[in-house]
C-alpha positions as CSV (number, residue, x, y, z in Angstrom):
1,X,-15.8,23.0,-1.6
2,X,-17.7,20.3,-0.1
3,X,-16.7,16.9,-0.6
4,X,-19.0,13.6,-1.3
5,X,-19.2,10.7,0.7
6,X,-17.0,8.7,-1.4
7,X,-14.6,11.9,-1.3
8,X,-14.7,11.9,2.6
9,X,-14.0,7.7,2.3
10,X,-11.1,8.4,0.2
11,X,-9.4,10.6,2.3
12,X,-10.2,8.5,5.6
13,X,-8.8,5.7,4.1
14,X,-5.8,6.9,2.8
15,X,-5.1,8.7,6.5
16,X,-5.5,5.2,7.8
17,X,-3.3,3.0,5.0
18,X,-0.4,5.3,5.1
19,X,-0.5,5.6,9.0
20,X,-2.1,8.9,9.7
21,X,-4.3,7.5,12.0
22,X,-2.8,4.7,14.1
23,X,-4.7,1.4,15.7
24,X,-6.3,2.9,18.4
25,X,-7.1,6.3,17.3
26,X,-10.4,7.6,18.0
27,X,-12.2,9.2,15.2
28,X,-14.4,12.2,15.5
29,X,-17.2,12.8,13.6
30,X,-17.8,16.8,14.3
31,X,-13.7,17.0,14.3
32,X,-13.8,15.3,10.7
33,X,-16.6,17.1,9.4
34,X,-15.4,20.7,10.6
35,X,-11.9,19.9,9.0
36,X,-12.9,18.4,5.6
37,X,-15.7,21.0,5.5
38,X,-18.6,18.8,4.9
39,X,-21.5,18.2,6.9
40,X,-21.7,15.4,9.7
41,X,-23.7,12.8,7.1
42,X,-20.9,12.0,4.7
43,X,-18.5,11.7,7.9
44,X,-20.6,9.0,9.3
45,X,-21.5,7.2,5.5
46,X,-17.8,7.2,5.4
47,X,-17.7,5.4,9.0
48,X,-19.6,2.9,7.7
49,X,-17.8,2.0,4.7
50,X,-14.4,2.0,6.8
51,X,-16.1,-0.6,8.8
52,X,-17.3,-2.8,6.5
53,X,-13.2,-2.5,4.8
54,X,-12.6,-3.8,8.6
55,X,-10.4,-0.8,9.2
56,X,-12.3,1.0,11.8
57,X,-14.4,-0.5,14.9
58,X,-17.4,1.3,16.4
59,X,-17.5,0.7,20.1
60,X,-20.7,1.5,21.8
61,X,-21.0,4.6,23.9
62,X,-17.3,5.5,23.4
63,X,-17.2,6.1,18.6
64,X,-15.2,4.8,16.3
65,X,-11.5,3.7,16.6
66,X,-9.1,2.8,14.0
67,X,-8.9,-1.1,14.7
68,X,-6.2,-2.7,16.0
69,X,-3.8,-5.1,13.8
70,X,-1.4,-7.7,15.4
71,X,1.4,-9.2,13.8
72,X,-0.7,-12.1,13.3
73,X,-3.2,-10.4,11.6
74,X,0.0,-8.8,8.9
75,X,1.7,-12.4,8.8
76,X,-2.0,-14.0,7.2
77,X,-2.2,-11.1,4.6
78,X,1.3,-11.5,3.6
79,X,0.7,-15.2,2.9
80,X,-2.1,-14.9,1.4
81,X,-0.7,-11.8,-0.7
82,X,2.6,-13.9,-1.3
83,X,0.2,-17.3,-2.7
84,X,-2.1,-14.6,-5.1
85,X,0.5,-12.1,-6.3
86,X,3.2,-15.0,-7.1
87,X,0.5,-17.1,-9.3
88,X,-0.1,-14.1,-11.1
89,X,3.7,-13.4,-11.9
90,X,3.6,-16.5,-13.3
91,X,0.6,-16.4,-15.4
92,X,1.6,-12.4,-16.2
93,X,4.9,-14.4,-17.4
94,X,3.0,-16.8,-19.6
95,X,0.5,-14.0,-20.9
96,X,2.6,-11.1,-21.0
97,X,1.7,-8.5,-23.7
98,X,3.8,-5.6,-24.6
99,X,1.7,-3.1,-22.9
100,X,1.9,-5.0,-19.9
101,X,5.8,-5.1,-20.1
102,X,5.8,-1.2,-21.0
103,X,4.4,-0.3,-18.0
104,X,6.4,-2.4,-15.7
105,X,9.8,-1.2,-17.1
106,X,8.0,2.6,-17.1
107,X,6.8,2.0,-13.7
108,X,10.6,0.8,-13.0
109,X,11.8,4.0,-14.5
110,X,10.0,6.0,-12.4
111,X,11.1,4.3,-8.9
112,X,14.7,4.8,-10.1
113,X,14.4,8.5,-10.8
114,X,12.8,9.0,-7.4
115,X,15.1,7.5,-5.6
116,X,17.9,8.8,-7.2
117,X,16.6,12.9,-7.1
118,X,14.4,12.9,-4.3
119,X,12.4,15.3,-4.8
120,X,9.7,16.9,-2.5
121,X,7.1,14.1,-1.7
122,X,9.1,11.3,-3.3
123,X,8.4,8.7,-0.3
124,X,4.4,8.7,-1.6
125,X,5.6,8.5,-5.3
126,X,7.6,5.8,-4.4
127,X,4.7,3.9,-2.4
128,X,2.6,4.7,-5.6
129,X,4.8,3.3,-7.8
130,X,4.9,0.1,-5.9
131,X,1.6,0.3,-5.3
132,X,1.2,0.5,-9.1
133,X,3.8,-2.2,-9.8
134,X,2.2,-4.9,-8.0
135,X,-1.2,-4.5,-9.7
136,X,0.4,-4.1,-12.8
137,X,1.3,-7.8,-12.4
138,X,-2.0,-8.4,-11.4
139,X,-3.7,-7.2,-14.6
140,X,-0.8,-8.9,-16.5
141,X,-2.7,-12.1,-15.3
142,X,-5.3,-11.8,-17.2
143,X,-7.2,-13.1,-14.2
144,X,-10.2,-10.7,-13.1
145,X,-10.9,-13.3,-10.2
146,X,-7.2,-12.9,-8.8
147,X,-7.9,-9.3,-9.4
148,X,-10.3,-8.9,-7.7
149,X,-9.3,-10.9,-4.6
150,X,-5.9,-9.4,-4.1
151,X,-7.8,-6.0,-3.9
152,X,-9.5,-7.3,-0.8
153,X,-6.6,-8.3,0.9
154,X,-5.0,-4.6,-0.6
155,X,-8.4,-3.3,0.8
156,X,-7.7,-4.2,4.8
157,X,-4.1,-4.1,4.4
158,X,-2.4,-0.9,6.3
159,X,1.2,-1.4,6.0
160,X,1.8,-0.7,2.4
161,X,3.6,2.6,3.9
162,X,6.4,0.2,4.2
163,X,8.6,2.4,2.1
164,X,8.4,4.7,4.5
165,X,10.5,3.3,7.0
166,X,13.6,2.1,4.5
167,X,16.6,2.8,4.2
168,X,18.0,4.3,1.2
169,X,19.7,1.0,0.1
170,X,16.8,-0.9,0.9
171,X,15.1,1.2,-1.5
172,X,17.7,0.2,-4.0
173,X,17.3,-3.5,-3.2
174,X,13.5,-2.8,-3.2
175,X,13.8,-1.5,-7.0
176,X,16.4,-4.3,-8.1
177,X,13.5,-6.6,-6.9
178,X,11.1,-5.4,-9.3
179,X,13.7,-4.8,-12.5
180,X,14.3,-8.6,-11.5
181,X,10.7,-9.6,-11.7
182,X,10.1,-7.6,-14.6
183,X,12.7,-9.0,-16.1
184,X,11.4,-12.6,-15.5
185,X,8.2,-12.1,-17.0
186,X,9.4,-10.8,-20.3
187,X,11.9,-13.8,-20.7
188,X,8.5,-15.9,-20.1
189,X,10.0,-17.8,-16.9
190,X,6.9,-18.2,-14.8
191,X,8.7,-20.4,-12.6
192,X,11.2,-17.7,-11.8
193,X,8.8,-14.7,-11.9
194,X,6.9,-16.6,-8.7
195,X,10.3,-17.3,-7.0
196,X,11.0,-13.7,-7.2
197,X,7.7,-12.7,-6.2
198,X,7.2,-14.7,-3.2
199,X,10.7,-13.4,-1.9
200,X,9.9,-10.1,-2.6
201,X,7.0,-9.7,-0.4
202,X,8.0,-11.7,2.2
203,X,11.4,-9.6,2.9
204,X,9.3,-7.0,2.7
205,X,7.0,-8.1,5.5
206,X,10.2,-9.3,7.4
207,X,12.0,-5.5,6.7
208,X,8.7,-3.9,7.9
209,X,8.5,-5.7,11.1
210,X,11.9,-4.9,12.2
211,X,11.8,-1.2,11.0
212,X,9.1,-1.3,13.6
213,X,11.3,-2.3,16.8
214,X,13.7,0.0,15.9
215,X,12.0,3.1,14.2
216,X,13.1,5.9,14.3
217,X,16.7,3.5,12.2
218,X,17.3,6.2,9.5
219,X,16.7,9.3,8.0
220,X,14.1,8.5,6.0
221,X,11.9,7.0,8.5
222,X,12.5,10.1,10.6
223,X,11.5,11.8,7.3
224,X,8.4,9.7,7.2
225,X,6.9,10.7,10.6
226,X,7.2,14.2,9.6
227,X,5.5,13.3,5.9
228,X,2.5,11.0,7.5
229,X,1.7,13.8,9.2
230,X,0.6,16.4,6.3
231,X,0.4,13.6,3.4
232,X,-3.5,13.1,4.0
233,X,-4.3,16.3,3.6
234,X,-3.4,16.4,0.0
235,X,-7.1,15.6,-2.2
């Protein structure tokens, strides 16, 4: 069935964020087109829209590659996502409504059950439900402006497939992270729920760069490589 621009964007993206398509990679518009069975128009709309999100560069005469990130480039997102997302634990912890609390401990509940049965696909239900988590504590806020700027820096930033790469008990630890947070904001500590948050993201920055020097470390991550590789093509 032919797919619409913002289809072909979706699915580009997502190739990209979870690591599909490394820095570097050279993307092909007949390739694309002939694969997602669309014509070559929505290929290149979706080129342009991956460009403007900074995750693809179009170099003259040669096409457009995936771009290029250096650890720089990861360390500035992660302190700007670690200045945003810890404020709005501790508004969420101020302004927290029941709903908001539901979904946390639901979202909680989830993560636990899919690391403890692991079923087929549970490394992307596990990046969902962090994925899921975080903006939960966004919306928990009550802040559309911090909303709306941590989904730019969400927007550009491709190594959210951390999960991918952890070990089973750093899964655990990631989990006992968020039951801690969660619990933080229901007590109303704001003070703590920031703490919390600001460590969380930054061990998780610190676990993703070493998970990098020594990939393939477990057998999850050697999981993963197999998983990036066919995740993408699920619409």
């Amino acid at each position: 069935m032919p797919r619409s621009t913002s289809d072909v964007y979706s699915i580009l993206r997502r190739r990209i964020i979870l690591g599909e398509f490394l820095p570097g990679t050279q993307l092909k518009e007949a390739a694309l087109a002939l694969e997602l069975n669309v014509s070559r128009t929505p290929v290149r709309h979706a080129f342009k829209s991956l460009l403007d999100d900074g995750l693809v560069s179009a170099e003259p005469n040669r096409g457009v590659f995936v771009a290029p990130w250096a650890d720089q480039d990861n360390d500035e997102v992660f302190d700007l996502r670690i200045m945003v997302e810890s404020h709005a634990a501790g508004l969420a912890a101020e302004r927290r409504q029941p709903e908001h609390l539901a979904k946390l401990q639901g979202l909680n509940a989830e993560m636990s059950r899919l690391i403890e049965d692991r079923p087929d696909g549970y490394l992307d239900g596990i990046q969902t439900c962090n994925r899921n988590f975080h903006w939960a504590i966004l919306q928990a806020s009550g802040s559309p402006r911090l909303m709306k700027f941590a989904e730019s820096l969400l927007t550009v930033h491709r190594v959210i497939g951390a999960f991918y790469y952890y070990t089973p008990e750093q899964l655990q630890s990631s989990l006992h992270d968020h039951v801690s947070i969660t619990g933080a904001i229901e007590r109303g500590n704001a003070k703590l729920a920031r703490a919390l948050v600001e460590a969380h993201i930054g061990e998780t920055w610190q676990r993703l760069k070493e998970s990098r020097l020594s990939l393939p470390a477990s057998e999850d991550a050697a999981e993963a490589s197999g998983v990036l590789s066919h995740l993408a093509k699920v619409t």
